[in-house]
N, C-alpha and C positions, 0 to 999 in steps of 0.2 A: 781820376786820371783817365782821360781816354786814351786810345789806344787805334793808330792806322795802320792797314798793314796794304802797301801799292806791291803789286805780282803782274808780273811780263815775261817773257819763254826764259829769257835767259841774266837777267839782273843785270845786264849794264848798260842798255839805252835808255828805254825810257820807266820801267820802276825807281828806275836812282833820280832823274830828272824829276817826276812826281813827289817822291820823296824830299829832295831836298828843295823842291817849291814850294810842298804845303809845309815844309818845317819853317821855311821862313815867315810863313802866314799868321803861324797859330805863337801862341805862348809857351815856352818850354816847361814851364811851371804846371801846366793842363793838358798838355797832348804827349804824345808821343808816336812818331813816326816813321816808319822803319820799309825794307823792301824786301823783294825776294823775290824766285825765278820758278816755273816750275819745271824746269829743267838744270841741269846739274853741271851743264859745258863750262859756268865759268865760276864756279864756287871759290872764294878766296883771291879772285881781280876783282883791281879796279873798274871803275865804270871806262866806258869804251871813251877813247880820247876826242869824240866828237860830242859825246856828253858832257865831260868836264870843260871843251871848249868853249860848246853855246852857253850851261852855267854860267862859266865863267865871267860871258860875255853878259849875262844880267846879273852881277855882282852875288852869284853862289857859289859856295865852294863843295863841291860833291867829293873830294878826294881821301874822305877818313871812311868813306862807303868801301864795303864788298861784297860780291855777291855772294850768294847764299840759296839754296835751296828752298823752296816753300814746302813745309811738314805737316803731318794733321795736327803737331800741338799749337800749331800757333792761332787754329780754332777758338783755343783753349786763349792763349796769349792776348790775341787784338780783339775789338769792337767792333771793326769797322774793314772791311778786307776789299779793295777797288781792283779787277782788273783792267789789263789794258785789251782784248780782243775775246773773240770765241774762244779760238783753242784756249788761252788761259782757264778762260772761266770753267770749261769743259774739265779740262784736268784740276783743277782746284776742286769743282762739284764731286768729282768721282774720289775725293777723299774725305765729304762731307761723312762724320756718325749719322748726322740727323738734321730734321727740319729747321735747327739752332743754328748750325754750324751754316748751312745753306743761306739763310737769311742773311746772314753777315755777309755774303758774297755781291757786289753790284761792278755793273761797269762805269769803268771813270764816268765816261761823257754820257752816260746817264744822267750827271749834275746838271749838264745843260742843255742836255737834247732826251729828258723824260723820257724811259720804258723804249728805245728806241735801240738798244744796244750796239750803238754804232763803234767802230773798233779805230782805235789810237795807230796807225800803220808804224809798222817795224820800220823804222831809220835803218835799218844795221847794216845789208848791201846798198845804199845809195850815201850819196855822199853829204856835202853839210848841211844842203838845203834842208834834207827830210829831218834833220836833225834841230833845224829853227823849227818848223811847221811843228811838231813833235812838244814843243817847248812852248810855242805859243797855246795850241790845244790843251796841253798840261795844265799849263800858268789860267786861262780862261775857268776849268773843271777845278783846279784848288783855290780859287776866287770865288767860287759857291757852294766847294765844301767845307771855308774857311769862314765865309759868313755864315753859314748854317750850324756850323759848332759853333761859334762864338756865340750866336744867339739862344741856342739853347744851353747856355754855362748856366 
């Protein structure tokens, strides 16, 4: 069983959007999917209602999601650990034990723009536009993390 773990500041744009993109991708049988924030503003909401919108609008349902804090067990926990910008990956790094923990760390759009860590922009003050673009970049980056696990099952 593998094991993803998608992390964005605050768990309700775009980690729940990755999350339940690449859930639809993979086999439930073989993966496992999951998100988190690394900050703590919204632990226990739902993803933000322009989330579950665009979802919605490419037939997923993000609404059994909450947000959740990102912790150093889930080091321990996931495989595979994607964030969505610098400052993520920054405060996720500075809770690494070690070189293990570090490795597991990559940025999404890494999938498709290699070593280039270019950053998934925050939707969250703009309105639904950023929230499609957000979702198309999403859906693009778990369509090469989704062939790349499958392939190597």
């Amino acid at each position: 069983m593998t094991k993803i773990l998608m992390v964005c500041l605050g768990n309700i744009c775009r980690s729940p959007l990755a999350e339940g993109i690449l859930k639809s991708k993979l086999p439930k049988s073989d993966f496992i999917v999951d998100s988190a924030g690394t900050g703590n503003y919204h632990v226990g909401d739902l993803p933000d209602k322009r989330s579950i919108q665009v979802a919605e609008k490419y037939g997923l349902d993000i609404t059994n999601q909450r947000g959740r804090q990102f912790t150093v067990l889930d080091f321990d926990n996931f495989d595979l650990i994607y964030v969505m910008d610098e400052s993520n990956y920054q405060n996720v790094i500075k809770l690494a034990r070690n070189q293990d923990d570090v490795d597991k760390v990559n940025f999404i759009l890494n999938e498709i723009y290699p070593n280039q860590n270019h950053s998934v922009p925050d939707p969250y003050t703009g309105g639904i536009q950023g929230f499609e673009n957000t979702f198309k970049m999403l859906d693009e980056a778990c369509n090469e993390i989704a062939f790349k696990l499958k392939n190597n099952k």
